[in-house]
C-alpha positions as CSV (number, residue, x, y, z in Angstrom):
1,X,35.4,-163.6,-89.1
2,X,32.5,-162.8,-86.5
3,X,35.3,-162.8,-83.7
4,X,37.8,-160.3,-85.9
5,X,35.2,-157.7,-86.1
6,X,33.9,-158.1,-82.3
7,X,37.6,-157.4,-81.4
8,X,37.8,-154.2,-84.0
9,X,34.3,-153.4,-82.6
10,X,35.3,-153.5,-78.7
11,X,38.4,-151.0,-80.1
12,X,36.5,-148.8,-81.6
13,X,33.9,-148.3,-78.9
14,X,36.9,-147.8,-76.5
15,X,38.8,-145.0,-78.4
16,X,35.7,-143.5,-79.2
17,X,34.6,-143.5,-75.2
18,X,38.0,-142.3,-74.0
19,X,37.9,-139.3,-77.2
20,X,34.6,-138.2,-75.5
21,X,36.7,-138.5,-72.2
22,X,34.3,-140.7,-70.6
23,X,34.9,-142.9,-67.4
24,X,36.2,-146.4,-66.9
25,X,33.0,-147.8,-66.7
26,X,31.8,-145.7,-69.6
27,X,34.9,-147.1,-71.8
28,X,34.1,-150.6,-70.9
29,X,30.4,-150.1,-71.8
30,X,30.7,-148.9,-75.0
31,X,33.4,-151.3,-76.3
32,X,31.3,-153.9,-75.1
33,X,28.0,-152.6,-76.9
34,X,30.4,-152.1,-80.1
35,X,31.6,-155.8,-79.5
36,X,28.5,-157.2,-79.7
37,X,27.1,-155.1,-82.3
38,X,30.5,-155.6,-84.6
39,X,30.2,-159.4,-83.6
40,X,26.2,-159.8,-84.8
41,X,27.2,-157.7,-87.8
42,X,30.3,-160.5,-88.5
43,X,28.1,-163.1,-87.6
44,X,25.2,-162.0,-90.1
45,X,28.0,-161.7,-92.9
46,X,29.5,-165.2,-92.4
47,X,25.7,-167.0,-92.4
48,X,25.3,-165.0,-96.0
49,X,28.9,-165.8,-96.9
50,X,28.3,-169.5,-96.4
51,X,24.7,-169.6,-97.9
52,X,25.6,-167.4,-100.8
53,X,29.0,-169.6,-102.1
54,X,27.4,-173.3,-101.3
């Protein structure tokens, strides 16, 4: 689940970087701070998920 949303996140951060017609390196920082961020998000919703149903 936590993987899914990094990918989504990485997406996002990338569209939203090239609509505000940023660089190459501005692209690849910002889908990589929205993959991570997406990813902990996933990650926090898996661990409540699991302790939440068991």
């Amino acid at each position: 689940m936590y993987l899914l949303l990094g990918l989504i996140g990485a997406t996002i951060g990338g569209m939203t970087a090239k609509r505000r017609k940023g660089r190459t390196a501005d692209i690849a920082q910002y889908a990589a701070v929205y993959g991570i961020l997406f990813t902990l998000i996933g990650l926090l919703l898996t661990i409540l998920l699991e302790r939440v149903l068991m």
